[in-house]
PLY file of the C-alpha trace (Angstrom):
ply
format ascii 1.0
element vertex 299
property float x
property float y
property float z
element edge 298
property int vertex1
property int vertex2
end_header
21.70 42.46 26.04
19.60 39.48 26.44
16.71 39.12 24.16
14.61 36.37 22.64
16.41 33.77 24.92
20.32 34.37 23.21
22.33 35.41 25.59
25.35 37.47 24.01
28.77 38.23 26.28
29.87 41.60 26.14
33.19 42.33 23.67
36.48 43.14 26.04
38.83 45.02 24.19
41.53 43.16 22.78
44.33 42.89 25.09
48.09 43.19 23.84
51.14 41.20 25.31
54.40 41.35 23.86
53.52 41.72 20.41
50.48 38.60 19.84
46.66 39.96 20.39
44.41 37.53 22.56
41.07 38.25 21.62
38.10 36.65 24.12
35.76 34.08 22.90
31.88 34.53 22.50
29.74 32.29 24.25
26.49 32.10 22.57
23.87 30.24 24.64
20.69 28.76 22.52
17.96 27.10 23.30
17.60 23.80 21.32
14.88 24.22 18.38
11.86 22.60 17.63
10.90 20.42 14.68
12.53 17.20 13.59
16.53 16.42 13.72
18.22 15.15 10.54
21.72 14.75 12.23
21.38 11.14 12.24
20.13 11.36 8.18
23.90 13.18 8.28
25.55 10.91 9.91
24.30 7.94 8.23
24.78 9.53 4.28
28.88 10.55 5.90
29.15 7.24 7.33
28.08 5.54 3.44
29.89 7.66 1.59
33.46 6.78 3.57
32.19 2.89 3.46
31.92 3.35 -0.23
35.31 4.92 -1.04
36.48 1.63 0.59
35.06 -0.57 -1.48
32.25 -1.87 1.08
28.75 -2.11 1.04
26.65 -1.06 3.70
24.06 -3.71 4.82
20.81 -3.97 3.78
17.23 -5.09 5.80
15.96 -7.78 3.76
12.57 -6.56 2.26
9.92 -9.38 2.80
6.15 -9.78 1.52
2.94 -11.68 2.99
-0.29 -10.25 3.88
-1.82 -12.49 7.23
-4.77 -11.38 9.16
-6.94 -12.86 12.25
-10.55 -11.99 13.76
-12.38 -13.72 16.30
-15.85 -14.09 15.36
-19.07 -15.97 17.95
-17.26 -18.84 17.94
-13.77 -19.21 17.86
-11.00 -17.85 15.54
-10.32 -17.22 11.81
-7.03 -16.96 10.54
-5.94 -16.10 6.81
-2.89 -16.12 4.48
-1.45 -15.29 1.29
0.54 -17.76 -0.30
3.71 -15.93 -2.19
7.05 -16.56 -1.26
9.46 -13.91 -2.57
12.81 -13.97 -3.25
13.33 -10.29 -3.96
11.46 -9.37 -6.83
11.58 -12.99 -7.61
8.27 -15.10 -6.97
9.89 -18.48 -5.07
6.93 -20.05 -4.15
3.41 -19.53 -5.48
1.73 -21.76 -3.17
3.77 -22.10 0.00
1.68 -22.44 3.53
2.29 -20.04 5.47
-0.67 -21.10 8.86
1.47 -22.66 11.00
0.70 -26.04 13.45
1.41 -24.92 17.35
-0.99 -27.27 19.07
-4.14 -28.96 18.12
-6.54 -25.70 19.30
-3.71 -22.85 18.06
-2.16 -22.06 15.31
0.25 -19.47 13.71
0.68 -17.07 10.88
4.16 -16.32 10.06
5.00 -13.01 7.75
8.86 -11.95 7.33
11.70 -14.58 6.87
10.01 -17.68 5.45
13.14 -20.06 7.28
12.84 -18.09 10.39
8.97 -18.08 11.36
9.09 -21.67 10.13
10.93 -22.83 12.68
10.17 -20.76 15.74
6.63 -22.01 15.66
8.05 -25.50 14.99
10.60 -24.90 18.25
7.65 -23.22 19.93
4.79 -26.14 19.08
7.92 -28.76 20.64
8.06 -26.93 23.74
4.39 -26.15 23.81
3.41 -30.43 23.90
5.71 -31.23 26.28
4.21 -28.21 28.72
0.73 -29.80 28.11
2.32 -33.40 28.81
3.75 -32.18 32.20
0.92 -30.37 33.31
-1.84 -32.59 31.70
-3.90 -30.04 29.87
-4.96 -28.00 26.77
-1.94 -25.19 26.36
-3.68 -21.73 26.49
-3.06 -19.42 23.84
-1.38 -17.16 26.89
0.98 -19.44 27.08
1.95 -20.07 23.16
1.87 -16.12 22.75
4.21 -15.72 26.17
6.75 -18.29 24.65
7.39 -16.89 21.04
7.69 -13.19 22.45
10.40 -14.29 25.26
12.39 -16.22 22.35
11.97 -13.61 19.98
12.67 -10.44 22.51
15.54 -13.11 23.57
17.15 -12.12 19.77
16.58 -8.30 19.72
14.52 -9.00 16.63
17.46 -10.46 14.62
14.56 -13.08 13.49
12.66 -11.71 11.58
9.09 -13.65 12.33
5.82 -11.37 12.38
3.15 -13.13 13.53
-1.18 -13.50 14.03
-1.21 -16.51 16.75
-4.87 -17.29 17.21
-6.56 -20.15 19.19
-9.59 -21.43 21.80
-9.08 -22.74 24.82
-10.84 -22.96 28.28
-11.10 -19.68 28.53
-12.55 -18.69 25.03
-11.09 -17.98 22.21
-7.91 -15.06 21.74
-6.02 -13.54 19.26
-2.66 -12.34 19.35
-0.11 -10.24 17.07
3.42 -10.79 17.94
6.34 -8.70 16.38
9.92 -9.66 15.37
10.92 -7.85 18.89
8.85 -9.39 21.15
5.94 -6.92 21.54
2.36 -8.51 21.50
-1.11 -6.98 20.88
-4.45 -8.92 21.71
-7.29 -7.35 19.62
-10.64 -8.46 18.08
-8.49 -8.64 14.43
-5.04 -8.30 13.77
-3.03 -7.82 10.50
0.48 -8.05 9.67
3.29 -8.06 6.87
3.43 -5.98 3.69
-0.04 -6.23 2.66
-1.64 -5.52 6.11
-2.69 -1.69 5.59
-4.80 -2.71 2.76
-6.41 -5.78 4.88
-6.74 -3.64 7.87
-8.70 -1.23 5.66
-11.28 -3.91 5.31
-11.45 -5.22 8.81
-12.17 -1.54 10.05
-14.74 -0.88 7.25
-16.49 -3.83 7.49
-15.94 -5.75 11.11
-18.68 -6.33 13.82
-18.37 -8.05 17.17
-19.61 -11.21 17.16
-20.09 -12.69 13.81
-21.28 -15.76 12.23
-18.93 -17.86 11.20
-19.60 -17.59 7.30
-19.69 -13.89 7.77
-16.09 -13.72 9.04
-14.91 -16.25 6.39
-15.62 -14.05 3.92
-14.49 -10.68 6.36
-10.78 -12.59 6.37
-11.12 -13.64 2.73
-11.54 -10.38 1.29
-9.31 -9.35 3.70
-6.02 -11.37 2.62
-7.56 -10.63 -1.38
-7.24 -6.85 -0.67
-3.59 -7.01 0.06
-2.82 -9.63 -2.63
-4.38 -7.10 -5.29
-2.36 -4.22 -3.30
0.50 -5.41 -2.52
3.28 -6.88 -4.89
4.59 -9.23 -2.00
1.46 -10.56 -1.46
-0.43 -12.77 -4.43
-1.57 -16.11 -5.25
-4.38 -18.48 -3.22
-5.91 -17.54 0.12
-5.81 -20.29 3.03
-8.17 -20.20 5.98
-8.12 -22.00 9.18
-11.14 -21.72 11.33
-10.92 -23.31 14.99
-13.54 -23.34 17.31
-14.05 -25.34 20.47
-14.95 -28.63 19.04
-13.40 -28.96 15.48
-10.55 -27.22 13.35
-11.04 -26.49 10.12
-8.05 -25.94 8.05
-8.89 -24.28 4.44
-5.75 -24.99 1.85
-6.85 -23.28 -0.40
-10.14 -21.55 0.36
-10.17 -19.56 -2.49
-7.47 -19.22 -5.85
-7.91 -15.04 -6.02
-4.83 -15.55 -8.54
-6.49 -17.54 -11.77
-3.93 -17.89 -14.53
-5.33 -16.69 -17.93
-5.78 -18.61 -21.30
-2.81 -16.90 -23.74
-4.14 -15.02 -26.62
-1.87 -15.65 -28.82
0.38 -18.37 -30.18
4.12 -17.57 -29.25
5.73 -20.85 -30.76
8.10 -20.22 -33.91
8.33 -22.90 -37.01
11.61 -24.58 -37.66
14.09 -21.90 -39.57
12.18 -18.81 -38.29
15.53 -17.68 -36.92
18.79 -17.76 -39.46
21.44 -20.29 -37.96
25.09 -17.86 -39.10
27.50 -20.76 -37.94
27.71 -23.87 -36.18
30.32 -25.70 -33.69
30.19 -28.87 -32.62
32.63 -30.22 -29.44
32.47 -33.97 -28.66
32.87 -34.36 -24.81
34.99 -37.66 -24.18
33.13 -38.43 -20.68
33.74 -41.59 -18.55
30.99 -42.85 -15.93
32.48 -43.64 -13.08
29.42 -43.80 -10.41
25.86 -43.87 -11.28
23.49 -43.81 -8.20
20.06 -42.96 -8.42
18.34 -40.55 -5.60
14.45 -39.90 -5.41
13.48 -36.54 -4.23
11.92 -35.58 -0.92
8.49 -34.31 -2.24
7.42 -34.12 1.42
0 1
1 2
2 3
3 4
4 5
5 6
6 7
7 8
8 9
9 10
10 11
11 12
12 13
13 14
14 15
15 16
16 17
17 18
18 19
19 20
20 21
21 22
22 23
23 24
24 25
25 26
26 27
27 28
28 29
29 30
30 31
31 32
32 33
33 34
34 35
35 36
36 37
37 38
38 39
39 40
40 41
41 42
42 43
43 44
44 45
45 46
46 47
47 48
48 49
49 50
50 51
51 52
52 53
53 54
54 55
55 56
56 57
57 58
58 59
59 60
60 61
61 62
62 63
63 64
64 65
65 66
66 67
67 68
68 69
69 70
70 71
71 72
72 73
73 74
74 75
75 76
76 77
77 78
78 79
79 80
80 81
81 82
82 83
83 84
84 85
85 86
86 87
87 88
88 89
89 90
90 91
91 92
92 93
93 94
94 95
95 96
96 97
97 98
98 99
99 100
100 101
101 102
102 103
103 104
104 105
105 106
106 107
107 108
108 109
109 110
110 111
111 112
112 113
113 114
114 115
115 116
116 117
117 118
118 119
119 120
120 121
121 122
122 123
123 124
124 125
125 126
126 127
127 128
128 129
129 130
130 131
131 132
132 133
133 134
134 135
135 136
136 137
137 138
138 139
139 140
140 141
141 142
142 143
143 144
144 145
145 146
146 147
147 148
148 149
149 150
150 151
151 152
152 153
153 154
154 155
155 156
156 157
157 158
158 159
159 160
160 161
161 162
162 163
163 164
164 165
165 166
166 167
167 168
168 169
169 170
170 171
171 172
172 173
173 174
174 175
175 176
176 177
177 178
178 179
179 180
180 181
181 182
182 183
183 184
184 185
185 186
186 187
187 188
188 189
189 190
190 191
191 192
192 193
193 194
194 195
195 196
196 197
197 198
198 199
199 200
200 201
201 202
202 203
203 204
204 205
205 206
206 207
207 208
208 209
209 210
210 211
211 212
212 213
213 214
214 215
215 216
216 217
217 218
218 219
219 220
220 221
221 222
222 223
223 224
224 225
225 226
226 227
227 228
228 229
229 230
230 231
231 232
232 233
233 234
234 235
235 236
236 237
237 238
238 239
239 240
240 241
241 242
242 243
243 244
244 245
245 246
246 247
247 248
248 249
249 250
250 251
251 252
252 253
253 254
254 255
255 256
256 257
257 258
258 259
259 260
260 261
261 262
262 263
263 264
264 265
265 266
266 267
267 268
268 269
269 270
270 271
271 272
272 273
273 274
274 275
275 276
276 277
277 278
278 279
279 280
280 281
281 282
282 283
283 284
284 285
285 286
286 287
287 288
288 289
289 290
290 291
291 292
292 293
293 294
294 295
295 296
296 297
297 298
């Protein structure tokens, strides 16, 4: 009998020939449930566990931090950065820039790999001059936001760049978000990276079309400070770059949200604090045979 959408063969007899029993198979016809399906959690913990009786590892998505944000207020565009490169767990840069140069009326926040959204807006700001020196105008913003998300749908997302591309033109001021894959959003204010839920939080409590520009200095400013003092990717000084039709304002750094304290106490040790138990002393027979001197690239 059919019931509750199983359908059930009926049970032949078993037939016997020359001394073996064939018995007939059931066919059991479900219909597929409902719900969410783990078979790929499954597959991937089966798929581990073989890797790792081998010996290998399996491969890893880099975990990045940054919180960037954008709004466009009356007159033009306001974008905003953190300033912590991470390494890890391990802080590599407490005051890296991180607003990146496309043409003289756009630029770029980058969030994700600090190599690889450093030089796709480099690449991008190349191509971007000579288009305005063939065709004799300002780039659009259209046209910087249609570049980086053909390049970067062109890798499948194997660059890992997240990023607020803002800018005025003749047309008025626009704000995109472009993601490692190549989609693009164009909204009044954008966030992105690891500290973006927590900026986002302000821009929805606290945003209103058309702003003063003050106003939405301090709208992106407490912005990037809300994921800095959220998020442990995120930390240090707050940049700002505010372009409008006539000027560009680039803010490095606006604000320091990050102060480093005054120690309390005194952490230095006198001479024979610590008990010496024995001593070695190797001489190193050395012999110079080039000395050249190099002075670093503090560019």
């Amino acid at each position: 009998p059919s019931h509750l959408g199983t359908c059930v063969s009926p049970r032949p007899a078993p037939s016997v020939t020359s001394g073996h029993t064939v018995m007939a198979a059931l066919a059991v016809h479900r219909e597929p449930a409902g719900g969410f399906s783990f078979q790929n959690c499954r597959r991937n913990a089966f798929i581990e566990a073989q890797l790792t009786k081998q010996g290998l590892k399996v491969i890893e998505a880099r975990k990045t931090g940054t919180t960037i944000a954008g709004v466009i207020f009356k007159d033009g565009v306001i974008l905003g950065a953190d300033t912590r490169a991470t390494e890890g767990m391990v802080v590599a840069d407490k005051n890296c820039s991180k607003i990146h140069y496309i043409a003289s009326n756009i630029y770029c926040c980058g969030a994700g790999t600090a190599a690889d959204t450093e030089m796709t807006t480099q690449l991008i700001s190349s191509n971007l001059e000579l288009h305005s020196l063939s065709t004799g105008r300002l780039a659009r913003v259209a046209t910087a936001n249609r570049m980086l998300k053909q390049m970067l749908f062109r890798y499948q997302g194997y660059i890992g760049a997240a990023l607020v591309l803002g800018g005025v033109d003749c047309t008025g001021p626009h704000l995109y978000s472009i993601y490692p894959h190549g989609s693009t959003d164009t909204l009044p204010y954008v966030t992105m990276g690891s500290g973006s839920l927590a900026a986002m939080a302000v821009f929805e409590d606290r945003y209103k079309p058309d702003m003063e520009e003050e106003d939405a200095k301090q709208l992106v400013k407490d912005a990037i400070a809300a994921g800095i003092f959220n998020d442990l990717g995120s930390g240090s000084n707050i940049d700002l770059c505010v372009i409008t039709k006539n000027k560009l304002d680039y803010l490095r750094p606006h604000d320091i949200a990050n102060k480093k304290g005054v120690r309390q106490g005194n952490y230095k040790y006198r001479r024979g604090a610590t008990g010496i138990l024995t001593e070695a002393v190797a001489p190193l027979e050395l012999e110079v045979v080039e000395e050249a001197v190099h002075t670093m690239d503090t560019s």
